[in-house]
N, CA, C and O atoms as a GROMACS GRO file, in nm:
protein
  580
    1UNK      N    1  17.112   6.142  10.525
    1UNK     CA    2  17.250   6.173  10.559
    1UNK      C    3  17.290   6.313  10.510
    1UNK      O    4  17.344   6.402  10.576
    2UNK      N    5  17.259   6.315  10.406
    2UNK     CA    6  17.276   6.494  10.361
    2UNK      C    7  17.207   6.573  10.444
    2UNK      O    8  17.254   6.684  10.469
    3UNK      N    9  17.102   6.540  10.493
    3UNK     CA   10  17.032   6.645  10.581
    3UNK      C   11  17.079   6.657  10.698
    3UNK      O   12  17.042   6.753  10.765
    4UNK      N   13  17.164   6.574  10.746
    4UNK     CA   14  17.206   6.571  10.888
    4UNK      C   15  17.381   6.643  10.829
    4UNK      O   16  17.450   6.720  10.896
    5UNK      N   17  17.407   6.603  10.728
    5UNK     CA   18  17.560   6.714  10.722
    5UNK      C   19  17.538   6.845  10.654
    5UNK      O   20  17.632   6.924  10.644
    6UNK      N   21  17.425   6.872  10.610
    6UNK     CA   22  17.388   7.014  10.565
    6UNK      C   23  17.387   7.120  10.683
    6UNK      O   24  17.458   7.220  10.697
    7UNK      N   25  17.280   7.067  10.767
    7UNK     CA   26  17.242   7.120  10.955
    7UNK      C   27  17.364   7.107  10.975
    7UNK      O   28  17.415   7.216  10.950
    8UNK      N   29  17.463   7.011  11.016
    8UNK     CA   30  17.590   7.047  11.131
    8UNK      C   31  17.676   7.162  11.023
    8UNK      O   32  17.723   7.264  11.073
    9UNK      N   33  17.690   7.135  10.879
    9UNK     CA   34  17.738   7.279  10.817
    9UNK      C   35  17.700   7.394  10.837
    9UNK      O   36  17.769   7.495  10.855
   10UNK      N   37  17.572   7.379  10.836
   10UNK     CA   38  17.500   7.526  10.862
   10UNK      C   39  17.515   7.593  10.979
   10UNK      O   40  17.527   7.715  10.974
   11UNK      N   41  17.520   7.508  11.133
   11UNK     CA   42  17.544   7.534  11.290
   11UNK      C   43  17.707   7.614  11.272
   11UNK      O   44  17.747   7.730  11.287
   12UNK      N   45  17.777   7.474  11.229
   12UNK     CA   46  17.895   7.569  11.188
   12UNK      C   47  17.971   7.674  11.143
   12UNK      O   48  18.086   7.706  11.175
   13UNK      N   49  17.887   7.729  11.056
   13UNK     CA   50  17.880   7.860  10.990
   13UNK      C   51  17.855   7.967  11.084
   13UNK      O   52  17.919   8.068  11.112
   14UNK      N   53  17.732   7.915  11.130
   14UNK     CA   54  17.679   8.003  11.242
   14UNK      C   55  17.735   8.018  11.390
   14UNK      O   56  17.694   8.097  11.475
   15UNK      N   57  17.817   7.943  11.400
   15UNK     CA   58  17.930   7.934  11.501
   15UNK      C   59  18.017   8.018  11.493
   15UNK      O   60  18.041   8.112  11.569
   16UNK      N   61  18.072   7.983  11.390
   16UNK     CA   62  18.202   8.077  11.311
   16UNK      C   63  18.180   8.211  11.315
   16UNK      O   64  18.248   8.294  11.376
   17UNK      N   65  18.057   8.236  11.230
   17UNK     CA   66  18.040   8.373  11.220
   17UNK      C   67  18.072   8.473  11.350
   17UNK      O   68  18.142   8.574  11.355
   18UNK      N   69  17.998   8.410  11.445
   18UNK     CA   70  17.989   8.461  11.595
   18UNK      C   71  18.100   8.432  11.679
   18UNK      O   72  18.117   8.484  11.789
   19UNK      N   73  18.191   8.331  11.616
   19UNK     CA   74  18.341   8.359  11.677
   19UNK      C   75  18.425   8.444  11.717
   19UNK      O   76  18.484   8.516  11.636
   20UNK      N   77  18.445   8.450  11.833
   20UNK     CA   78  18.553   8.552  11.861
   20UNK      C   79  18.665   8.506  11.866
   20UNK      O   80  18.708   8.420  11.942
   21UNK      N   81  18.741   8.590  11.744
   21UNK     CA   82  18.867   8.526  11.714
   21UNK      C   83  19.006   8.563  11.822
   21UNK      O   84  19.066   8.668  11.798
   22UNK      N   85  19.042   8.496  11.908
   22UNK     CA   86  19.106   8.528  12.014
   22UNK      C   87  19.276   8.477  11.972
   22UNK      O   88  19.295   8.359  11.945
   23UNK      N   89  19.375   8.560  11.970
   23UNK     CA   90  19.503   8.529  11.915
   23UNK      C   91  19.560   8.561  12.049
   23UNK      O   92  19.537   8.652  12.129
   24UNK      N   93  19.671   8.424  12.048
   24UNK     CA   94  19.749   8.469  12.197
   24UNK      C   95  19.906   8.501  12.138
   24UNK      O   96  19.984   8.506  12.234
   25UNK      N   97  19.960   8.518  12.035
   25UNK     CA   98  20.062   8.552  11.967
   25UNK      C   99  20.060   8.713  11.964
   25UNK      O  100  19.966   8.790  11.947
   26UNK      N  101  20.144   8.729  11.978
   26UNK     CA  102  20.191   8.896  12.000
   26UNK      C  103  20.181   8.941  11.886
   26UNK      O  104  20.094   9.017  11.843
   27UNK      N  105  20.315   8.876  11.805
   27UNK     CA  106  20.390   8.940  11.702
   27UNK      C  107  20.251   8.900  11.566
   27UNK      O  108  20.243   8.969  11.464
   28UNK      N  109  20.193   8.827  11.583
   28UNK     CA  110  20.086   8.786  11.487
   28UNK      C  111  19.982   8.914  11.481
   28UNK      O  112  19.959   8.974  11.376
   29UNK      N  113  19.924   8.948  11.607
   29UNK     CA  114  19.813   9.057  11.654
   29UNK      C  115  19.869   9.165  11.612
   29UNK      O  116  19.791   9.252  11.572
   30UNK      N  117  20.002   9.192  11.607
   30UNK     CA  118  20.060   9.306  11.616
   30UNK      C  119  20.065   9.322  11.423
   30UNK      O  120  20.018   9.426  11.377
   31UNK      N  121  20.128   9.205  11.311
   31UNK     CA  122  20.080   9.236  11.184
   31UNK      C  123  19.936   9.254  11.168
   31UNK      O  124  19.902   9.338  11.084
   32UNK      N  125  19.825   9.178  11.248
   32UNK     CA  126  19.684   9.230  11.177
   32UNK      C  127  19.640   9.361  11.217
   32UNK      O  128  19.552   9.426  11.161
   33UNK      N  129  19.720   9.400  11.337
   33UNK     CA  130  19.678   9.534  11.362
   33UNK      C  131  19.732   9.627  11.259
   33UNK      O  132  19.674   9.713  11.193
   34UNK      N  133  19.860   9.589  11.259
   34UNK     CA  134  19.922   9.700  11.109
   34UNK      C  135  19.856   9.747  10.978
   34UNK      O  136  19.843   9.852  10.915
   35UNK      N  137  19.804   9.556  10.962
   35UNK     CA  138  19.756   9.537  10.818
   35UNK      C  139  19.615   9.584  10.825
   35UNK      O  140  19.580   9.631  10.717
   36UNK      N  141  19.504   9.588  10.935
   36UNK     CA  142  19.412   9.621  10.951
   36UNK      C  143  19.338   9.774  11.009
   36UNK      O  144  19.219   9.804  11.022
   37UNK      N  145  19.473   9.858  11.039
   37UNK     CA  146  19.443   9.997  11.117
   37UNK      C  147  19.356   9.983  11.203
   37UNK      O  148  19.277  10.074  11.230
   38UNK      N  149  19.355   9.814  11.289
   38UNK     CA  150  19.228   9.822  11.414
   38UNK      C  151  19.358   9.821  11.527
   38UNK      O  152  19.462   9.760  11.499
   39UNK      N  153  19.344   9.889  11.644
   39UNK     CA  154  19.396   9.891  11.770
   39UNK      C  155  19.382   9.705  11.864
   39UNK      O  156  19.290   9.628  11.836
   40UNK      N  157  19.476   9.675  11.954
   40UNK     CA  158  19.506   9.551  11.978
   40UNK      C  159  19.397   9.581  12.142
   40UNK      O  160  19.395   9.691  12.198
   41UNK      N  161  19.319   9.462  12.189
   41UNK     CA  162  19.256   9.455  12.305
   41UNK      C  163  19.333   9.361  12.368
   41UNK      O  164  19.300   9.244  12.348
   42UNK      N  165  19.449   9.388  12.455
   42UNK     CA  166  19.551   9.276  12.550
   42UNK      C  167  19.462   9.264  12.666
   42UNK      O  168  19.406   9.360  12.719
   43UNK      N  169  19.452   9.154  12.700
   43UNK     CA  170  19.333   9.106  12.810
   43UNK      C  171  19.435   8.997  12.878
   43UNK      O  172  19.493   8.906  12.818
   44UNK      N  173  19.442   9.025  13.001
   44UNK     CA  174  19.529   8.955  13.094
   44UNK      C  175  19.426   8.887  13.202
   44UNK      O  176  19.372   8.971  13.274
   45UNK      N  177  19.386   8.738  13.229
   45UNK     CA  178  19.303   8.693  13.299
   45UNK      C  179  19.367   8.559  13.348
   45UNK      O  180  19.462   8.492  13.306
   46UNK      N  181  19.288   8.547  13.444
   46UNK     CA  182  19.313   8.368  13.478
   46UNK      C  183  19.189   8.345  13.468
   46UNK      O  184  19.094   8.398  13.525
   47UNK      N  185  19.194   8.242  13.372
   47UNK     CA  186  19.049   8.216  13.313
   47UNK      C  187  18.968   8.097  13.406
   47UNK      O  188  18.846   8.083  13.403
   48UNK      N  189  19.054   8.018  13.483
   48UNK     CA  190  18.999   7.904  13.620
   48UNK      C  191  19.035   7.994  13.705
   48UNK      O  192  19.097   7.918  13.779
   49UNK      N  193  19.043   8.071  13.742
   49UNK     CA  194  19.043   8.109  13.933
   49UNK      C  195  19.035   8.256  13.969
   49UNK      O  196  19.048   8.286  14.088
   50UNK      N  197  19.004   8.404  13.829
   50UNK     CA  198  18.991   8.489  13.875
   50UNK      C  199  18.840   8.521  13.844
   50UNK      O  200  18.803   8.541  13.728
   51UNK      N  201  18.745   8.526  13.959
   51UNK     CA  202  18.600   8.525  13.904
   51UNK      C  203  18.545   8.649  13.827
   51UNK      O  204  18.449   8.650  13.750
   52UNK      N  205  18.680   8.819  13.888
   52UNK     CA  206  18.650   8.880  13.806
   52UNK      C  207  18.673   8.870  13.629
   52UNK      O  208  18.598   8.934  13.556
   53UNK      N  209  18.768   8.795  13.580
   53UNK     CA  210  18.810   8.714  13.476
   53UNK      C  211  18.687   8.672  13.390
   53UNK      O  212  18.642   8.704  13.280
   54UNK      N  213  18.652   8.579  13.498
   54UNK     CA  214  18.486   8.533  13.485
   54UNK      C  215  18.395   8.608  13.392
   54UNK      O  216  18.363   8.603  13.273
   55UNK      N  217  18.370   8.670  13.485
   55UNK     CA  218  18.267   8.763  13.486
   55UNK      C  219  18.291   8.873  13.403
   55UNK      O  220  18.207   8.963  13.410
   56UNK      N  221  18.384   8.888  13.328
   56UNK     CA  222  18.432   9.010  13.221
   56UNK      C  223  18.370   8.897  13.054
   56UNK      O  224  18.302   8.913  12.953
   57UNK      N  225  18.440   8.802  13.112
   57UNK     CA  226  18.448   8.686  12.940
   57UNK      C  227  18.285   8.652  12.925
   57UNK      O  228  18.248   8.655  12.808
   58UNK      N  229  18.184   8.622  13.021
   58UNK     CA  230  18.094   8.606  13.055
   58UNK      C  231  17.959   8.739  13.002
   58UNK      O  232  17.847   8.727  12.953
   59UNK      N  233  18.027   8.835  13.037
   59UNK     CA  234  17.922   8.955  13.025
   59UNK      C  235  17.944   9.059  12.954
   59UNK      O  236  17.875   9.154  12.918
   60UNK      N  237  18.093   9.013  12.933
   60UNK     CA  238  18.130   9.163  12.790
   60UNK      C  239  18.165   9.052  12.695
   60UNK      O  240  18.066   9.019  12.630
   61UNK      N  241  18.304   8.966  12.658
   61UNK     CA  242  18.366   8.903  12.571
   61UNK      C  243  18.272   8.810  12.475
   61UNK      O  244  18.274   8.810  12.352
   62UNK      N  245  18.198   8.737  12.554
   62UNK     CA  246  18.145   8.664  12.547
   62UNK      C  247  17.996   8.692  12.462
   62UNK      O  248  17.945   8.610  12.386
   63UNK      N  249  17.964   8.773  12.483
   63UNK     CA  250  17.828   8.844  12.422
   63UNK      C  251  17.793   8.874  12.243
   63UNK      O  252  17.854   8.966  12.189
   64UNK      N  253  17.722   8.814  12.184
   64UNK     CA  254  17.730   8.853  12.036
   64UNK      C  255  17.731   8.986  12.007
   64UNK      O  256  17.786   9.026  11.904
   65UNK      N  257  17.657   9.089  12.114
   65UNK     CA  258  17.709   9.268  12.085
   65UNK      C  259  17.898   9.262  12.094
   65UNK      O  260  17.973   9.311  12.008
   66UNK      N  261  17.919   9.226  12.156
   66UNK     CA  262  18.060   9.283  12.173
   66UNK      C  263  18.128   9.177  12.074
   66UNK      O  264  18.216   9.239  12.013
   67UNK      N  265  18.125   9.054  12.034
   67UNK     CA  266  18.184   9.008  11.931
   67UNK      C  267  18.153   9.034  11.768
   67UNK      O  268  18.217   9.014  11.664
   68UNK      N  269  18.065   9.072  11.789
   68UNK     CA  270  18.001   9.147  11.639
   68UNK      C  271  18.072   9.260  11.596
   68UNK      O  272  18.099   9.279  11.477
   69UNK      N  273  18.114   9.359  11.716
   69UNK     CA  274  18.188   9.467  11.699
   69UNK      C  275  18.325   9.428  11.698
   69UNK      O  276  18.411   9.464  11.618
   70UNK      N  277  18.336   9.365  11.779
   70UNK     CA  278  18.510   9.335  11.812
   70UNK      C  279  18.594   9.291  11.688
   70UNK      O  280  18.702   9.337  11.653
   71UNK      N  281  18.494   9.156  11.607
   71UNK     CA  282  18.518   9.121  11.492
   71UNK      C  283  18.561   9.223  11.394
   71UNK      O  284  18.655   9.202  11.317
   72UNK      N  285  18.491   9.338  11.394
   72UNK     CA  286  18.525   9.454  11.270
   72UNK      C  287  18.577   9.581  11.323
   72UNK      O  288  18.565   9.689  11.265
   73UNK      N  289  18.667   9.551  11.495
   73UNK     CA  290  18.706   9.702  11.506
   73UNK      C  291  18.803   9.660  11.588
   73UNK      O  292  18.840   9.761  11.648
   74UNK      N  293  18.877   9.551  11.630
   74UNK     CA  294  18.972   9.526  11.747
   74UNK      C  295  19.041   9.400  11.691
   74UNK      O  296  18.992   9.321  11.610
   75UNK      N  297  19.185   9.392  11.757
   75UNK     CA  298  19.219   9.266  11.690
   75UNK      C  299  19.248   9.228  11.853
   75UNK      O  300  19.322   9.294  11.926
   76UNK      N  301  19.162   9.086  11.900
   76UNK     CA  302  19.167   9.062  12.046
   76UNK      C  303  19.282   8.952  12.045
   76UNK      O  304  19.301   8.859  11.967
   77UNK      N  305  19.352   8.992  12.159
   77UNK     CA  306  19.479   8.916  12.207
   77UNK      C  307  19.471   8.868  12.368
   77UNK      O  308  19.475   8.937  12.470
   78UNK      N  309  19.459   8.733  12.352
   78UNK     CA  310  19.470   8.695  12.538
   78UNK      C  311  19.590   8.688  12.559
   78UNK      O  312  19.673   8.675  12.469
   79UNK      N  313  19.628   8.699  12.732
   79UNK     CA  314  19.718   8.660  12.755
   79UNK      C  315  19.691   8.589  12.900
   79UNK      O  316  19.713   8.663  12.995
   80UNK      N  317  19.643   8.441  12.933
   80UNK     CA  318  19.592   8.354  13.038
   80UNK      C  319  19.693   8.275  13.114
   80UNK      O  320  19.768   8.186  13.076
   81UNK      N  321  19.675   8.332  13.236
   81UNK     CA  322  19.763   8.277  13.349
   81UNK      C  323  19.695   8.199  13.398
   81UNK      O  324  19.679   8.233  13.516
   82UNK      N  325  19.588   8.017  13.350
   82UNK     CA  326  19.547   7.921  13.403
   82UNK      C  327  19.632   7.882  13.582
   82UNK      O  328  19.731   7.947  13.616
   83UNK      N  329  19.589   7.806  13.647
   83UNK     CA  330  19.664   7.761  13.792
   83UNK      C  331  19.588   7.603  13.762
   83UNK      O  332  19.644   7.505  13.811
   84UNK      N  333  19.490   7.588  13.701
   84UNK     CA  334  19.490   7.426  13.723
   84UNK      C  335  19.543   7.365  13.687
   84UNK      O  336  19.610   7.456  13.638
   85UNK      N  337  19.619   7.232  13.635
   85UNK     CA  338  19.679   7.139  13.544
   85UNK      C  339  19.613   7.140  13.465
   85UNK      O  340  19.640   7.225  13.381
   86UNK      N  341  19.515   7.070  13.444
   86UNK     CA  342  19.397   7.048  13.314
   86UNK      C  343  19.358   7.160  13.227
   86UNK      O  344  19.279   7.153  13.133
   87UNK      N  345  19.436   7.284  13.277
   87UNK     CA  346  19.403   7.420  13.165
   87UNK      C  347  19.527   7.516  13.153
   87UNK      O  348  19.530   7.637  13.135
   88UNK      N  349  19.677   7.378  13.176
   88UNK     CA  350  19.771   7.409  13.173
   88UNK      C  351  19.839   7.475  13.033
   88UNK      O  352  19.867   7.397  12.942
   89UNK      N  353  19.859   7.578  13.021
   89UNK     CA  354  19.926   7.613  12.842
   89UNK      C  355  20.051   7.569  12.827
   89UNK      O  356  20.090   7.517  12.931
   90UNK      N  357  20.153   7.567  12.721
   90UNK     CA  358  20.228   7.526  12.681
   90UNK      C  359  20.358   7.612  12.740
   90UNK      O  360  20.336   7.722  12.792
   91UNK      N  361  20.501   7.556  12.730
   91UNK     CA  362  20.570   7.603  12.779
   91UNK      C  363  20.615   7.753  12.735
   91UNK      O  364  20.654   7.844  12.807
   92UNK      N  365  20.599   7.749  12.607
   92UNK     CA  366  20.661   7.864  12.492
   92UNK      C  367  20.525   7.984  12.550
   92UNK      O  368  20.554   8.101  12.575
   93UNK      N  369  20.391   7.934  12.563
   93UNK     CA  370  20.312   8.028  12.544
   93UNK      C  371  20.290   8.101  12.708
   93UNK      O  372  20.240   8.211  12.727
   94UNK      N  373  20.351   7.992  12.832
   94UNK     CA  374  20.366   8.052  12.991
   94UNK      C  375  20.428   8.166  12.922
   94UNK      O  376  20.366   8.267  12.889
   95UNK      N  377  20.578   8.141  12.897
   95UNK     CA  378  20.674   8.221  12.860
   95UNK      C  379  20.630   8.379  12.805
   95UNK      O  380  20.666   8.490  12.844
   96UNK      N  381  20.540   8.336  12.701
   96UNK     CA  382  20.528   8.440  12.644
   96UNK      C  383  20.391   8.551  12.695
   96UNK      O  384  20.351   8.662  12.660
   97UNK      N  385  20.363   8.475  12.769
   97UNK     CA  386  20.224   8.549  12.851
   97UNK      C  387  20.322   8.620  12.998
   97UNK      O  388  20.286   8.707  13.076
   98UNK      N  389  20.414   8.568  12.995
   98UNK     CA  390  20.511   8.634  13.116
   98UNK      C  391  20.553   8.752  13.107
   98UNK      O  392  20.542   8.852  13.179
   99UNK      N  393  20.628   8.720  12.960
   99UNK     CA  394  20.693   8.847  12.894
   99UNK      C  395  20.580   8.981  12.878
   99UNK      O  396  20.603   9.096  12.913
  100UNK      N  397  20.423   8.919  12.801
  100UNK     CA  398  20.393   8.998  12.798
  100UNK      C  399  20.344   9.142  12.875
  100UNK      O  400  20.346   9.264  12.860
  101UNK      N  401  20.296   9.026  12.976
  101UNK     CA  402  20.281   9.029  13.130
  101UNK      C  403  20.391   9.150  13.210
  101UNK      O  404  20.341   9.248  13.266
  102UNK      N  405  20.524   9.130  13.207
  102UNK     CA  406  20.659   9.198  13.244
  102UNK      C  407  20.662   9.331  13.145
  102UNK      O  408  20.758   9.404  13.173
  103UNK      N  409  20.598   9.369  13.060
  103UNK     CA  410  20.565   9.506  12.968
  103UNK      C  411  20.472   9.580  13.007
  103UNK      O  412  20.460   9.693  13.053
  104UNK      N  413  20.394   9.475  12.976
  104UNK     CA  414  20.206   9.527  13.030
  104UNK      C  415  20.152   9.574  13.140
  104UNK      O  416  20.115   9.688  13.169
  105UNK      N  417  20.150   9.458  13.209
  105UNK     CA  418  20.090   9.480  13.369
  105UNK      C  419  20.205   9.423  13.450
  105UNK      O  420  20.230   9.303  13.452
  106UNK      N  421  20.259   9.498  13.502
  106UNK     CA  422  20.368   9.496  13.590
  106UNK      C  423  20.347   9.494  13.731
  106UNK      O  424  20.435   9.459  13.809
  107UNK      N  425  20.219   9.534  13.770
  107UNK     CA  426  20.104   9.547  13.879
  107UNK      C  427  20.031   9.432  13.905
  107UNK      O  428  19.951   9.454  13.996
  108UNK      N  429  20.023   9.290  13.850
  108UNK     CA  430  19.974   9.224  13.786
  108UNK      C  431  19.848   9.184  13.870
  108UNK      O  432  19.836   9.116  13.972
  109UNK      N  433  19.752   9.256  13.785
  109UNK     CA  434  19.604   9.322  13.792
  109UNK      C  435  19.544   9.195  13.720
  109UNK      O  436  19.576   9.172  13.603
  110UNK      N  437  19.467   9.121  13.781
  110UNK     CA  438  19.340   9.031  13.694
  110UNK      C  439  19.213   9.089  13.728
  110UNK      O  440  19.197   9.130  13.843
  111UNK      N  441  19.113   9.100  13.637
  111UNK     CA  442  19.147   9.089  13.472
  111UNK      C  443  19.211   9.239  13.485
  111UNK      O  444  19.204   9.321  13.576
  112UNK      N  445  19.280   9.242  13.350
  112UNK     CA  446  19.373   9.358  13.292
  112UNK      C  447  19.347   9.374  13.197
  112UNK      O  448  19.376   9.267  13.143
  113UNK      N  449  19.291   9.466  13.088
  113UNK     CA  450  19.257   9.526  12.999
  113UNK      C  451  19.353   9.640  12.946
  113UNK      O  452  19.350   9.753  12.996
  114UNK      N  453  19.458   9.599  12.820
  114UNK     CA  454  19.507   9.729  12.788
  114UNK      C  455  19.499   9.710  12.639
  114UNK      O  456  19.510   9.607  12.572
  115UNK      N  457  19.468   9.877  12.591
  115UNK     CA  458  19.446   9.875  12.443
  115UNK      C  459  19.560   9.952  12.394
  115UNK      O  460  19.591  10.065  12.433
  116UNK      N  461  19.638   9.863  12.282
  116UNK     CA  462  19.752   9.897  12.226
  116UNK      C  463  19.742   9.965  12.093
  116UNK      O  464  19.631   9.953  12.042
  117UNK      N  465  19.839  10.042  12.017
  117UNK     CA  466  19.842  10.034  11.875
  117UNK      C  467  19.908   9.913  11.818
  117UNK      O  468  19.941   9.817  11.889
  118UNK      N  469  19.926   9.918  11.682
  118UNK     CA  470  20.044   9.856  11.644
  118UNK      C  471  20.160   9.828  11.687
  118UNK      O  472  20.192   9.712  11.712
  119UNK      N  473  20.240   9.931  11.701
  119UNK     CA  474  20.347   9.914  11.785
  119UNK      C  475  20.387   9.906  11.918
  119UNK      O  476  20.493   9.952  11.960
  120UNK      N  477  20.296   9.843  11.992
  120UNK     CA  478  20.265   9.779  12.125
  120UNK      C  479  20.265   9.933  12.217
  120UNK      O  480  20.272   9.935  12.340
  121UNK      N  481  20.256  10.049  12.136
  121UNK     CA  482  20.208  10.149  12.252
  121UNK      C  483  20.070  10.144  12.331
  121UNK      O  484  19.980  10.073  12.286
  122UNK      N  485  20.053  10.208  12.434
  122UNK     CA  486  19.985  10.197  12.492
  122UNK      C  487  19.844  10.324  12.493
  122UNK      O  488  19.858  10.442  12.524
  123UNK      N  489  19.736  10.266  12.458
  123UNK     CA  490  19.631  10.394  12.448
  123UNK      C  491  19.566  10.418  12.565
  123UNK      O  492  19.549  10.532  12.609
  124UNK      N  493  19.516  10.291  12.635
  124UNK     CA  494  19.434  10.300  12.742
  124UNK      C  495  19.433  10.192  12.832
  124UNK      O  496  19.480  10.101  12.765
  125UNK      N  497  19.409  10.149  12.940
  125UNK     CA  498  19.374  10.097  13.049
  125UNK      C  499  19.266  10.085  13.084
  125UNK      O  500  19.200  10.188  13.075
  126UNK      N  501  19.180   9.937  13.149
  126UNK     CA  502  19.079   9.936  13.216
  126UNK      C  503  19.047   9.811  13.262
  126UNK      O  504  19.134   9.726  13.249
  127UNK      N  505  18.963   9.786  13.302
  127UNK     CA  506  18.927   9.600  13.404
  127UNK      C  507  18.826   9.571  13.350
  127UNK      O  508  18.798   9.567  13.231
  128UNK      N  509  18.737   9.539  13.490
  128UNK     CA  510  18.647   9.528  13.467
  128UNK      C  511  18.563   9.545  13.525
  128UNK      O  512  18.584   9.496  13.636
  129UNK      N  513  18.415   9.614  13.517
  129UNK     CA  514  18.326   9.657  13.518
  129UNK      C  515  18.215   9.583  13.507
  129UNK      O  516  18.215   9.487  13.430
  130UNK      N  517  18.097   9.618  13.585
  130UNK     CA  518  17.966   9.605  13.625
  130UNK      C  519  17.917   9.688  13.500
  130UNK      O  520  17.902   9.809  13.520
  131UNK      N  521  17.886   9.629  13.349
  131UNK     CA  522  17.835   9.768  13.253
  131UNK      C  523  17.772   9.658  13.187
  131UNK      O  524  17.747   9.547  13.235
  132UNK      N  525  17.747   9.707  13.057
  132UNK     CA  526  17.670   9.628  12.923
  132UNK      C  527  17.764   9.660  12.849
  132UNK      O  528  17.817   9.771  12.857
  133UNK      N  529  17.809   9.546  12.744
  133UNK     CA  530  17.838   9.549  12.649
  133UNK      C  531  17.894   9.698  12.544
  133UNK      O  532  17.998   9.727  12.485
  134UNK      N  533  17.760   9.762  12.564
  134UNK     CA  534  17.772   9.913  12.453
  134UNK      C  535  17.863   9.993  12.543
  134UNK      O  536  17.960  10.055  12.499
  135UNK      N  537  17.832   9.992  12.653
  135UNK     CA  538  17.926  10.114  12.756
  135UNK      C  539  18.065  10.078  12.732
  135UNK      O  540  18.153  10.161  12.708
  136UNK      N  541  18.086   9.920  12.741
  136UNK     CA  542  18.188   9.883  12.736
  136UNK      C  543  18.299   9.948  12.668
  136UNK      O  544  18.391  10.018  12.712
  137UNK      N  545  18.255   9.890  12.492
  137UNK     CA  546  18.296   9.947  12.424
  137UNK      C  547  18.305  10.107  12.385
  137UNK      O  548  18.380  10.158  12.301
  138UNK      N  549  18.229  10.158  12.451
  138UNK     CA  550  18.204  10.346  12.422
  138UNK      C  551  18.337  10.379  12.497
  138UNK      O  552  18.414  10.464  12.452
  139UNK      N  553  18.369  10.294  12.639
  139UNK     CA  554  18.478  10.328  12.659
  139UNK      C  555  18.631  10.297  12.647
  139UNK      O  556  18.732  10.344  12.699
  140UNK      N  557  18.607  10.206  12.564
  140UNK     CA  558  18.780  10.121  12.471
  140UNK      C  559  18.772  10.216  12.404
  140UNK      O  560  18.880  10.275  12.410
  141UNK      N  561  18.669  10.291  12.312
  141UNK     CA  562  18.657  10.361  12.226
  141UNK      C  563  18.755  10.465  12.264
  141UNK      O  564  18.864  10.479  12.208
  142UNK      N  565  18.703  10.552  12.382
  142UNK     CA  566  18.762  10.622  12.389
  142UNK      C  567  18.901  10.685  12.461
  142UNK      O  568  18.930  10.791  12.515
  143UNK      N  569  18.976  10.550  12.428
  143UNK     CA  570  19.105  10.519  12.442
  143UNK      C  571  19.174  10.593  12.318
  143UNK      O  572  19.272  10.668  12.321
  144UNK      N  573  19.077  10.540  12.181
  144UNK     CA  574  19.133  10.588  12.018
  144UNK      C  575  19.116  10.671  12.005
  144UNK      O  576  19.150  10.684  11.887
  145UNK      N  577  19.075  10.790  12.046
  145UNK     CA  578  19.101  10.952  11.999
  145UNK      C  579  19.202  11.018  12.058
  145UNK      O  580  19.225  11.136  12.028
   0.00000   0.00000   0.00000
């Protein structure tokens, strides 16, 4: 029995580690960005029905290169406009993906990629792309100079 809760501890760890910590709270992203001097990654998707959506979470988000980095240089913020029932969000958080939505992308572009400071200014713009991982990031990057 210890050996079987040692292994699911250990998977866990190793889960964690490789977590990408995804915050859909504004005002939350917006203190760790303060407290952390990392820039905010606002990612606007429908995570059931836009395949470019898909295919961004899939081949950039999703990837241990880009969560390895993301972890120690971005504080990532979704903001998911689901359409099925079964991946319906809460009323407060429609709301607040609306609002963010009505600032952000006003064009309302899926997927939408915008990189903020702290104070919800705006550095850069971008979607998504046919790239790897490293390009990816070379070019969020160079949103911050």
């Amino acid at each position: 029995m210890k050996i079987i809760l040692s292994t699911l501890l250990l998977l866990f760890s190793i889960t964690m580690i490789n977590a990408q910590e995804w915050h859909t709270d504004f005002s939350k992203a917006q203190e760790i960005s303060a407290s952390t001097n990392k820039p905010i990654i606002l990612v606007f998707q429908g995570s059931d029905w836009c395949g470019p959506c898909i295919k961004l979470d899939r081949e950039i988000w999703s990837t241990d290169e880009f969560k390895s980095y993301a972890k120690a240089h971005y504080v990532m913020l979704k903001a998911d406009f689901p359409r099925k029932k079964s991946n319906k969000l809460s009323e407060e958080q429609t709301e607040a993906n609306k609002k963010l939505a009505e600032k952000y992308n006003k064009q309302g572009y899926f997927p939408f990629v915008v990189v903020l400071n702290s104070d919800g200014e705006v550095l850069g713009e971008t979607g998504y792309k046919k790239t790897t991982p490293k390009k990816y990031i070379e070019e969020i990057n160079t949103f911050l100079k």
